[in-house]
C-alpha positions as CSV (number, residue, x, y, z in Angstrom):
1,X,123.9,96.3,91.1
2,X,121.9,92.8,90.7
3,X,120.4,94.6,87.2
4,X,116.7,94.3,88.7
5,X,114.6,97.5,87.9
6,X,112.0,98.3,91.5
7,X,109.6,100.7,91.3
8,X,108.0,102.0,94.3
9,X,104.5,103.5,93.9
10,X,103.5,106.1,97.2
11,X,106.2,107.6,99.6
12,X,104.9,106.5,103.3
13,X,106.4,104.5,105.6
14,X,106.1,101.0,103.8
15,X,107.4,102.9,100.2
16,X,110.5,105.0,102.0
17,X,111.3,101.6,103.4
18,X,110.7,99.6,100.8
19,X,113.0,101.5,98.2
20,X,115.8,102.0,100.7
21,X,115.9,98.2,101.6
22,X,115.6,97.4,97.6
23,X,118.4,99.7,96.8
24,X,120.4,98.5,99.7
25,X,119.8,95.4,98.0
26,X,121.7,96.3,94.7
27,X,117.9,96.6,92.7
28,X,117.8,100.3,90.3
29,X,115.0,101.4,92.5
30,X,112.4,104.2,91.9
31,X,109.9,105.7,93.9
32,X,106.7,107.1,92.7
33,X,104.7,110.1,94.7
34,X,101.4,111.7,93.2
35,X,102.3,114.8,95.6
36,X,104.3,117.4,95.8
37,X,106.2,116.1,99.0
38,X,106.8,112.1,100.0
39,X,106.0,111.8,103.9
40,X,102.8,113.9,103.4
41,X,100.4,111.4,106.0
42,X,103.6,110.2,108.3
43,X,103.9,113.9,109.0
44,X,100.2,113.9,110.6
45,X,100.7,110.7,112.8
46,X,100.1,110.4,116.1
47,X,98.8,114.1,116.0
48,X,102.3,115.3,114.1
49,X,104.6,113.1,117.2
50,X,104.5,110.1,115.2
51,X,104.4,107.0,116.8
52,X,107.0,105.0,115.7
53,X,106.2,101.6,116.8
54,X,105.4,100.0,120.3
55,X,108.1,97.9,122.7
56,X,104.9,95.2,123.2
57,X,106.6,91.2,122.7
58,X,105.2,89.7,119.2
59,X,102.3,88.1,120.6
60,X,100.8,90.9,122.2
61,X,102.2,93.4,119.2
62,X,100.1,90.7,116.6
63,X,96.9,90.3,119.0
64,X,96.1,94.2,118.9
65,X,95.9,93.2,115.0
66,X,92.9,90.7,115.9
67,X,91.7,88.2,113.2
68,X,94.3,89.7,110.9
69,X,97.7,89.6,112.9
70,X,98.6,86.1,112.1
71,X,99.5,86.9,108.9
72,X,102.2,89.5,110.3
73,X,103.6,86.7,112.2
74,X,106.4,86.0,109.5
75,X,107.6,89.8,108.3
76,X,108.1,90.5,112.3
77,X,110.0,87.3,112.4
78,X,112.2,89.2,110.3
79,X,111.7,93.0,110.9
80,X,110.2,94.2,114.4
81,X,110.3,96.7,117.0
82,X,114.1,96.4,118.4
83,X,115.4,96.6,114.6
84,X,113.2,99.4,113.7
85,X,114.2,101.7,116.9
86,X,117.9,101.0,116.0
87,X,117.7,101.8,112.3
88,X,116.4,105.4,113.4
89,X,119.0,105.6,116.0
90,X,121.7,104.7,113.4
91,X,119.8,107.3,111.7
92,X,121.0,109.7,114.4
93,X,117.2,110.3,115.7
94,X,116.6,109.6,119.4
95,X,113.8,107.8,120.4
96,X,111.5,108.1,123.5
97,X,109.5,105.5,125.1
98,X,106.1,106.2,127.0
99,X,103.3,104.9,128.8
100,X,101.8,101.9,127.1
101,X,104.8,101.0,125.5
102,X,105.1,103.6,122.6
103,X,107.9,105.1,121.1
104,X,108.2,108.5,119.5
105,X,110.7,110.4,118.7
106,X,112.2,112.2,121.3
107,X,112.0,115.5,119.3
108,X,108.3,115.1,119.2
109,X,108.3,115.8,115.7
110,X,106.8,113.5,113.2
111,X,108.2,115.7,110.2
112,X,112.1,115.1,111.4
113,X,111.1,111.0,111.2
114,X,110.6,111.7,107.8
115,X,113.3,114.2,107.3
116,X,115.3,111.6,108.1
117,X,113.8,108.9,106.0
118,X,114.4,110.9,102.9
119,X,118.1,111.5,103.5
120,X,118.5,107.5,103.8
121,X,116.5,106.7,100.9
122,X,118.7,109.2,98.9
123,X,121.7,107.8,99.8
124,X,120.8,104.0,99.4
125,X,120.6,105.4,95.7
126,X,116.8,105.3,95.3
127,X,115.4,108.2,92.6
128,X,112.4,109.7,93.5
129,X,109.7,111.3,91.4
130,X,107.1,113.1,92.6
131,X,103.7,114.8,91.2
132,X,103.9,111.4,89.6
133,X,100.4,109.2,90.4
134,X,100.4,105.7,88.9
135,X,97.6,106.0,86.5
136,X,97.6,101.9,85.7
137,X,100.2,98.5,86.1
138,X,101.3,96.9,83.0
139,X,100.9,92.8,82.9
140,X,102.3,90.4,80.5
141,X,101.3,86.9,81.0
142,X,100.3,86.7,85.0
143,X,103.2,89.2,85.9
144,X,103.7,92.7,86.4
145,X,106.3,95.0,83.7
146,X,105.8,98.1,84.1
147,X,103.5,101.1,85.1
148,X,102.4,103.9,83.2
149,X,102.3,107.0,84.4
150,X,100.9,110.0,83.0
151,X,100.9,108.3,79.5
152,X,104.6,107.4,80.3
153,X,105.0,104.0,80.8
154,X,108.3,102.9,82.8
155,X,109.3,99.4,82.9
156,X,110.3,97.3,85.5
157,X,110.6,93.6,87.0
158,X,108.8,94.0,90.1
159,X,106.4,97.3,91.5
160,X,105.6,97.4,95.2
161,X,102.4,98.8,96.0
162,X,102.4,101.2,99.3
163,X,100.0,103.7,98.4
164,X,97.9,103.8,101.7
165,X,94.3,103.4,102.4
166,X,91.7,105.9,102.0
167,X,91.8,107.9,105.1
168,X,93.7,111.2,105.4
169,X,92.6,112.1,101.1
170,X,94.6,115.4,101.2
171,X,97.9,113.6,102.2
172,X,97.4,111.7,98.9
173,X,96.0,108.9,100.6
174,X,92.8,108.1,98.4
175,X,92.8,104.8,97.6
176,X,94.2,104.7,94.5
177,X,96.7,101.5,95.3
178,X,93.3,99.2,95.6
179,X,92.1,99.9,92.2
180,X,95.5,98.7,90.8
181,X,95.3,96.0,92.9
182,X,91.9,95.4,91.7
183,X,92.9,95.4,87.9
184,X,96.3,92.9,88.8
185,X,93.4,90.6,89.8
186,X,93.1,90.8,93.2
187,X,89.8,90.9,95.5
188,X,88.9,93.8,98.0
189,X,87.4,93.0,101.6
190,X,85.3,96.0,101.7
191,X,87.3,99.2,102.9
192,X,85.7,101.0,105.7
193,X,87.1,103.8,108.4
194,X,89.0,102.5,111.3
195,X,90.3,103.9,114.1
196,X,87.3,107.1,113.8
197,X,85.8,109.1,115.9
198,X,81.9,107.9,117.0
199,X,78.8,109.6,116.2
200,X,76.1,109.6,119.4
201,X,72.4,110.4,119.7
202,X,71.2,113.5,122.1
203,X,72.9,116.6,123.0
204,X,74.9,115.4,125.9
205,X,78.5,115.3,124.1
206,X,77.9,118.8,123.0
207,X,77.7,120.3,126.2
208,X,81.1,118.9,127.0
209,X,83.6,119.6,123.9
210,X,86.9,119.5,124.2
211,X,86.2,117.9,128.1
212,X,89.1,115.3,128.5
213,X,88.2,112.7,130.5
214,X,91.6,110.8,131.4
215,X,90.9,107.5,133.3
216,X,87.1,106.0,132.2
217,X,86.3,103.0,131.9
218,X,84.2,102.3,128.6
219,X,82.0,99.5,127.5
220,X,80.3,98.6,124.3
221,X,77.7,97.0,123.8
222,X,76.5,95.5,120.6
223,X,72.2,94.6,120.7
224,X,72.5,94.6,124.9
225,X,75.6,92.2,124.7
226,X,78.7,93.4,126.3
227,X,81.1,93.6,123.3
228,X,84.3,95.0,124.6
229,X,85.6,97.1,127.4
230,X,88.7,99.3,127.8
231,X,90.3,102.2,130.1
232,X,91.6,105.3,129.2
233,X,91.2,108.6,127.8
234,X,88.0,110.2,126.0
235,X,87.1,113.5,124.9
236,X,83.5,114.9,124.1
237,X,83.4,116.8,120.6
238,X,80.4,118.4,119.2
239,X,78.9,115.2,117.3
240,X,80.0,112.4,120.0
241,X,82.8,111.0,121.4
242,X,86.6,110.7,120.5
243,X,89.9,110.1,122.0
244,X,92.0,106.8,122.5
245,X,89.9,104.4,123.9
246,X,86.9,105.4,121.6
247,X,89.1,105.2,118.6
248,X,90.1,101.5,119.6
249,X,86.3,100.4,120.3
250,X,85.7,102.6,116.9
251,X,86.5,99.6,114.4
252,X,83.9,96.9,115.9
253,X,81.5,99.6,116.9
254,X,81.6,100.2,112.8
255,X,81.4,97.2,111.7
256,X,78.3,96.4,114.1
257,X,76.2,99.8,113.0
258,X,77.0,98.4,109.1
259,X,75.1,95.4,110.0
260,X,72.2,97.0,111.5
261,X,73.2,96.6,115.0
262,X,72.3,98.5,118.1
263,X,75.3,100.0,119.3
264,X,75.7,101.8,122.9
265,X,78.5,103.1,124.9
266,X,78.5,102.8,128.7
267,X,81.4,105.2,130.5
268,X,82.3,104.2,134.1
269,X,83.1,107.4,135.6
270,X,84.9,106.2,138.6
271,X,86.2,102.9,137.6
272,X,88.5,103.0,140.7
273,X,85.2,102.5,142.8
274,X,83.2,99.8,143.0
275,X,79.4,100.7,143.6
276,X,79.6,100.2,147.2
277,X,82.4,102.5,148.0
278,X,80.6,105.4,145.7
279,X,77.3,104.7,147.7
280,X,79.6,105.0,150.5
281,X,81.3,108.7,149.3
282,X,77.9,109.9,148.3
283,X,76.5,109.5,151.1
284,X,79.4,110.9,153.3
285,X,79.5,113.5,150.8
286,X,76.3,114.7,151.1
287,X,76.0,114.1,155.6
288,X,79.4,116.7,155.2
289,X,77.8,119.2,153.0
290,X,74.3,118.9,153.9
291,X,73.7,122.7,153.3
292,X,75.0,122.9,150.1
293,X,73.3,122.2,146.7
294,X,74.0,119.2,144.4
295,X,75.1,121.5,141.7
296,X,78.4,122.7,144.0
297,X,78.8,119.0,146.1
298,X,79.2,117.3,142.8
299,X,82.5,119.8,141.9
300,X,84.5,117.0,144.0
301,X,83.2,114.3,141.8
302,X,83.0,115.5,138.2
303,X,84.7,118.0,136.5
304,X,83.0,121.4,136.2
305,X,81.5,121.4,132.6
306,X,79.8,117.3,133.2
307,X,78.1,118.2,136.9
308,X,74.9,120.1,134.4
309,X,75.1,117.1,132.3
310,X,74.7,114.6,134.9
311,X,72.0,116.6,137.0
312,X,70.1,117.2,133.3
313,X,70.5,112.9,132.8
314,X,69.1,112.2,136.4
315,X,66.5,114.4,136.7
316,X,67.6,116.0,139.8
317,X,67.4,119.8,140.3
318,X,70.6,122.0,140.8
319,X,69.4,124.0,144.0
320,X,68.3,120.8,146.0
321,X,70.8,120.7,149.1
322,X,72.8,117.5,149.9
323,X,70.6,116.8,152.8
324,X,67.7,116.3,151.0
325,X,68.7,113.8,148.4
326,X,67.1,110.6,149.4
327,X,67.8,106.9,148.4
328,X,66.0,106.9,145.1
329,X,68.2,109.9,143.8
330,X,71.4,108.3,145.5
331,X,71.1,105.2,143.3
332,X,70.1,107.3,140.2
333,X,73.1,109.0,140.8
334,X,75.6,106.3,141.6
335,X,74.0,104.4,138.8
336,X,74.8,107.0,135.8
337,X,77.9,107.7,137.8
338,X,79.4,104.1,136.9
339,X,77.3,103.9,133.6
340,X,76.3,107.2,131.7
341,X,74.8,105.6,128.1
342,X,75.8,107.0,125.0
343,X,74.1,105.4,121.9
344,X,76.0,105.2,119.0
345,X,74.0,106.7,115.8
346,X,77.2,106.6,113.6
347,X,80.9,107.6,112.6
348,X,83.0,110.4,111.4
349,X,83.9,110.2,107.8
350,X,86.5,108.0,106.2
351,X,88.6,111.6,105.9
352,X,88.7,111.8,109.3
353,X,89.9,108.1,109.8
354,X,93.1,107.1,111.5
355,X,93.9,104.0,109.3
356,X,91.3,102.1,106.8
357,X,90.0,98.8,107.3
358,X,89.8,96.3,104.7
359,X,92.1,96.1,101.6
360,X,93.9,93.3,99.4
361,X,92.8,90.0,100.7
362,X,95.9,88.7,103.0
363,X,95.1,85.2,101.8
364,X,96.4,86.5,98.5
365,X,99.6,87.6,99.4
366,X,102.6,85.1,100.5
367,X,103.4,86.6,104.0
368,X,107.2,85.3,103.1
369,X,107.6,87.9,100.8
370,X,104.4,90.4,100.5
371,X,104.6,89.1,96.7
372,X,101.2,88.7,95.0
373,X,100.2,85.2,94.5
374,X,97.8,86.1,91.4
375,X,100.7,88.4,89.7
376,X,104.3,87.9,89.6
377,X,106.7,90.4,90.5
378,X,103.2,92.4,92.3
379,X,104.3,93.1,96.2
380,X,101.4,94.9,98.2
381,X,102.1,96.6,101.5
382,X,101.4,98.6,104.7
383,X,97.5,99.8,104.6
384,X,96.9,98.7,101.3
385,X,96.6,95.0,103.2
386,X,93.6,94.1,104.7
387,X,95.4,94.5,108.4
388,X,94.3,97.2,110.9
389,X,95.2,97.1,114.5
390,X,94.2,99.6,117.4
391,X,96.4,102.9,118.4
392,X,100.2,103.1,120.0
393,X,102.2,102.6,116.9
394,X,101.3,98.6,115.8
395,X,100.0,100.3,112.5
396,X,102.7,102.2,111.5
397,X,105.3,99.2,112.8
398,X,103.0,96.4,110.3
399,X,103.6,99.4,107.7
400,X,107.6,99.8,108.0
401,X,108.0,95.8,108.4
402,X,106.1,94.7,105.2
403,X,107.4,97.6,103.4
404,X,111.3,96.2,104.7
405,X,110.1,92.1,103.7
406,X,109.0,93.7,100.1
407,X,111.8,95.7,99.5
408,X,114.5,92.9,100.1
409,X,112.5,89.9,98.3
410,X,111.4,92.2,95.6
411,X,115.2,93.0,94.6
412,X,116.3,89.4,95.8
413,X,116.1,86.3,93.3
414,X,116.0,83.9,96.4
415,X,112.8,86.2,97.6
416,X,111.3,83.2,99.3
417,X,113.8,81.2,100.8
């Protein structure tokens, strides 16, 4: 033992990690859980498979982090992807890789990740409490000493701070870590839901819930200025739109409505055709089945619950046959066809919120070491951190890597060298 007293407050990724790596470390480590269980949030992830982390190189893991990443740069120097896939297989869990670059568990179980966590964390040595929510930090002359909880205050020479943001609230994850951050002395970039589903005007989504759209191509557009664009999967829920590629638009489209912008979604329906090979199958669609109506011709381009939908959008009636669609309707057609407009009216709550934007100001945190640069022997982690990056396991890989960097400096003297 180096004599050093850690504690860890919350039990996610960053905090398992953290207090394994500072026990590893020789630091008398405890871990602090308001709830019942630790794990309660890593259990949900990546709809219960968890998504461990993604084989991207560096670069491309700390672009999909935007303005932020560069402040990752130095804990993946020292914790990434390959070492984070072979500490769970030393673990004994088998991992799977899968399109996009994303690892999961090969069980499929996000539950078993944390299974496993637990029994490491045990036998580094680390004592866990739970039921047992930080209620405030005690600091002596610019550095931290202690923390009391429910009127008990524990002492310590360094606390690392891995409660989670403010999404997911009945995991445990409310927010508490930025009000302790707050009283240490540190300033908040205003917290706000990432990663969220997307609120849109008129009734069109809710005709199509739970319709799956696998390979669209989406736009946004912020005041009539092409924003962004991706290609993937959306699904239509009752109040809008969700699914992968929404969720990664979700965080400017956000950000834009906050300011008072005009946000709109385009979808290109058949992004594999440009608008001269769709003129092209209309028309050939519509010489072929010239007797048919609209409503039964367009079965062999749209799936069955959107053909109403489109037919509603272009103002063209159900029962008109194939041969009787002109030009004019043609181009309506192929137009919403490569460009059916959503306007974006808002955003699911911050409940329903992958991950939380905002947090602790990176610029007052040493990257070296996660240590606080206003409050000795502070260490602030994972989500807590103003850093957010898009879906396919990047969040949960910046969460296990600061939460390793903190947990060795914080139980190291030689922290920053």
């Amino acid at each position: 033992m180096n004599h050093k007293k850690i504690i860890v407050v919350g039990a996610g990724a960053a905090g398992l990690m953290a207090a394994g790596e500072a026990a590893l470390a020789g630091a008398e480590t405890l871990l602090l859980e308001k709830m019942k269980k630790p794990g309660l949030k890593l259990c949900i992830t990546g709809k219960g498979r968890c998504n461990i982390t993604n084989m991207a190189q560096v670069t491309e893991f700390i672009g999909h982090f935007g303005k932020s990443g560069k402040f990752l740069r130095q804990a993946f120097s020292r914790y990434f992807n390959a070492d984070l896939m072979a500490f769970f297989e030393g673990l004994g869990l088998e991992l799977s890789q899968e399109r996009g670059g994303r690892v999961f568990p090969a069980c499929g179980k996000a539950p078993e990740v944390v299974a496993q966590l637990l029994r490491w964390v045990k036998s580094c040595g680390v004592k866990i409490e739970t039921n047992a929510g930080v209620d405030e930090l005690l600091i002596e002359e610019g550095r931290v000493t202690g923390v009391v909880v429910k009127g008990r205050k524990i002492p310590c020479d360094a606390v690392i701070l891995a409660t989670g943001g403010a999404s997911y609230p009945l995991t445990g994850s409310t927010g508490d870590g930025y009000a302790l951050a707050q009283a240490a002395g540190h300033s908040l970039i205003p917290i706000r839901p990432a990663l969220v589903p997307l609120v849109t005007a008129g009734g069109a989504p809710g005709k199509m819930v739970d319709l799956n759209l696998r390979n669209v191509g989406v736009r946004m557009f912020v005041d009539g200025k092409k924003r962004k664009e991706v290609f993937g999967e959306l699904v239509f829920t009752p109040f809008g739109v969700t699914g992968p590629v929404i969720l990664t638009l979700s965080g400017d489209a956000v950000d834009a409505l906050e300011q008072g912008s005009r946000v709109e979604l385009s979808l290109d329906l058949k992004p594999a055709l440009d608008e001269q090979k769709l003129d092209a199958r209309l028309l050939r669609d519509f010489e072929s089945r010239g007797f048919e109506p609209i409503s039964s011709i367009l079965r062999g381009l749209l799936p069955q619950q959107m053909a109403p939908v489109c037919l509603e959008l272009t103002g063209i009636a159900p029962g008109r046959l194939g041969q009787a669609i002109g030009a004019k309707d043609r181009n309506r057609l192929r137009s919403w066809l490569k460009g059916f407009r959503l306007e974006v009216t808002g955003h699911r709550p911050m409940a329903e919120a992958i991950v939380t934007a905002g947090g602790v100001s990176t610029r007052e945190i040493d990257p070296r070491t996660m240590e606080s640069r206003l409050c000795n022997g502070l260490y602030v982690t994972g989500e807590l951190l103003d850093i957010q990056a898009n879906t396919g396991g990047y969040n949960l890989q910046a969460a296990f890597s600061t939460g390793w960097l903190a947990g060795r400096c914080a139980a190291q003297q030689d922290a920053a060298s």
